[in-house]
C-alpha angles and dihedrals in degrees: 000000000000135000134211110224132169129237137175120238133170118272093226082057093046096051098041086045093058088044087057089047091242122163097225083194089062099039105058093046089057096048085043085062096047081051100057093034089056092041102048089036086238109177091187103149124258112281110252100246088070097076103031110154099261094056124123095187099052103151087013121104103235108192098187101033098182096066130074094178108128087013117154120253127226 
């Protein structure tokens, strides 16, 4: 389940965030996750959806997967 919650970022973040096409909401989730994982030295495996076939980023951390923007190319 998730909760809408309300947090305060700088305006100059906001703004080069949406020019990147970056969903604030997911990043910060994610990063959230990394957080926690770092923090409680949680070694869980990768969900599986980071590494579906079509998946450039398989063993990479995205924090904004729905973006390919800035991606490597192979």
């Amino acid at each position: 389940m998730k909760k809408n919650v309300m947090i305060r970022i700088d305006q100059e973040l906001i703004e080069k965030a949406k020019e990147l096409g970056l969903n604030i909401s997911k990043v910060s989730e994610n990063a959230l996750k990394e957080y926690i994982k770092r923090l409680t030295g949680s070694n869980e495996p990768k969900e599986s959806e980071d590494c579906s076939e079509n998946s450039n980023w398989c063993g990479r951390r995205d924090l904004n997967p729905g973006s390919q923007r800035g991606g490597l190319t192979s």
